[in-house]
C-alpha positions in Angstrom: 61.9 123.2 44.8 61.8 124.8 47.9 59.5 122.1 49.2 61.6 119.3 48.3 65.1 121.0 50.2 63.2 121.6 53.0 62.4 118.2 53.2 65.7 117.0 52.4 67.2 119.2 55.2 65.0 118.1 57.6 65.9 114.6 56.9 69.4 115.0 57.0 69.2 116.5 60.5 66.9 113.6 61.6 69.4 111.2 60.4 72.3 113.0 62.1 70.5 113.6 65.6 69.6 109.8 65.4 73.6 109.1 65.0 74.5 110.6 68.5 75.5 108.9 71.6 74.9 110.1 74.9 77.7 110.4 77.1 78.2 109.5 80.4 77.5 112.1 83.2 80.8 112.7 85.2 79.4 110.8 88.4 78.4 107.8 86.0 82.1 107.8 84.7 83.0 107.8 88.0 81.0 105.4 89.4 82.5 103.0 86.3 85.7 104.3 87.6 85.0 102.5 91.4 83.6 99.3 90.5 85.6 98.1 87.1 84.9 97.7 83.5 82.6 94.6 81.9 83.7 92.1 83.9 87.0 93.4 84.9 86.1 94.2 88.6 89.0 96.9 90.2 90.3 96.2 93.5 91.9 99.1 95.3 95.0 98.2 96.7 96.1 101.1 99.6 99.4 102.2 98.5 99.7 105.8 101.0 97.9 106.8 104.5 97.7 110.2 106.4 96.8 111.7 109.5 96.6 114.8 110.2 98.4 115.2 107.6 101.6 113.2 108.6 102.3 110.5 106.4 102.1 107.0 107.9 104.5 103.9 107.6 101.7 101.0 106.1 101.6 98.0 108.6 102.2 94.2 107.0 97.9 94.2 106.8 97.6 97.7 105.8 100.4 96.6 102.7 97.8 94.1 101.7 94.6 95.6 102.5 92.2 95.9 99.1 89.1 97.4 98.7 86.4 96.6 95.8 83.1 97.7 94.8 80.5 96.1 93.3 77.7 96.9 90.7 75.2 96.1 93.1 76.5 99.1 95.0 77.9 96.8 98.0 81.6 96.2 98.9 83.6 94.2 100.5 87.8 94.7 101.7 90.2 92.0 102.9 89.7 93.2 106.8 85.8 91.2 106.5 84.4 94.1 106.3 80.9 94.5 103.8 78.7 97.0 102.9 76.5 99.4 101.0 78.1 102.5 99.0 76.8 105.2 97.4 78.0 108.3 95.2 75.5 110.9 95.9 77.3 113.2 94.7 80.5 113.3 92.2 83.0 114.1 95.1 81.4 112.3 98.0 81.4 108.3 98.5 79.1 106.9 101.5 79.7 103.5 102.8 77.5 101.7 105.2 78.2 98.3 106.9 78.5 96.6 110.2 81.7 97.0 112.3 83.3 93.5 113.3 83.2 92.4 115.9 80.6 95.4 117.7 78.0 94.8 115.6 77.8 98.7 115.2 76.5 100.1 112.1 78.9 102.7 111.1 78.2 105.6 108.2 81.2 106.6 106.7 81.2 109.4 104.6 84.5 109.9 102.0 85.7 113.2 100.1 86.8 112.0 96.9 89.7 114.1 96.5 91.0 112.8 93.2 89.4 109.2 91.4 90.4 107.7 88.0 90.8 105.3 85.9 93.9 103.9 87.8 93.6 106.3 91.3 92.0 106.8 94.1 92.4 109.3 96.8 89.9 109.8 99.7 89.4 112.0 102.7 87.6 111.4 105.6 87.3 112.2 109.7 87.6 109.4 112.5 87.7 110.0 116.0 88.3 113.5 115.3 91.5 112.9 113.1 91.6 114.0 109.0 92.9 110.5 107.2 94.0 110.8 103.6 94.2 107.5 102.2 95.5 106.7 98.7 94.7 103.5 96.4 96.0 102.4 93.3 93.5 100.1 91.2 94.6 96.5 90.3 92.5 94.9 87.8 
């Protein structure tokens, strides 16, 4: 008898660990978060800009300019620019691509302050100035 509910409780904990899902890790989900769902691809629209912390008034370009990343882990925005990215870590995005028209190859490393479903704040330094800029996705 013994036997026979050991067995039977064994199974029923086979069948039940079989039944879970793994979720995603929190840089995975965030990673889904950048580059879309399926084939709904996000674009990230710029919506707000600091420096130094100083809010900026957008320029007509800046009112249009969209960023999007891909699955393949390159991007591309509406200013030409395209790239590599990577999320090394869960607050930390790192683009790479070549700066038109130098030819440089520039590194840019973001602080992800806050990133969403639907939002997307980053942080980053350039030529020595903090610049906050905001994005809301469009899908």
């Amino acid at each position: 008898m013994y036997k026979q509910l050991a067995y039977l409780i064994g199974f029923t904990l086979f069948i039940f660990s079989c039944s879970k899902t793994d979720t995603k890790s929190i840089l995975e989900k965030r990673k889904t978060y950048l580059i879309g769902y399926g084939v709904t691809s996000t674009n990230w629209k710029l919506t707000a800009l600091t420096v130094d912390t100083i809010p900026q008034t957008l320029t007509g370009s800046q009112l249009i300019y969209i960023k999007q990343y891909f699955a393949g882990l390159n991007f591309a925005d509406t200013d030409g620019a395209t790239g590599n990215w990577t999320l090394p870590v869960t607050d930390s995005l790192k683009e790479v691509f070549t700066n038109y028209p130098s030819g440089v190859i520039v590194k840019q490393i973001y602080y992800i302050n806050f990133l969403s479903y639907d939002s997307l704040s980053l942080t980053y330094l350039l030529n020595g100035k903090t610049i906050n800029a905001r994005y809301k996705a469009i899908r």
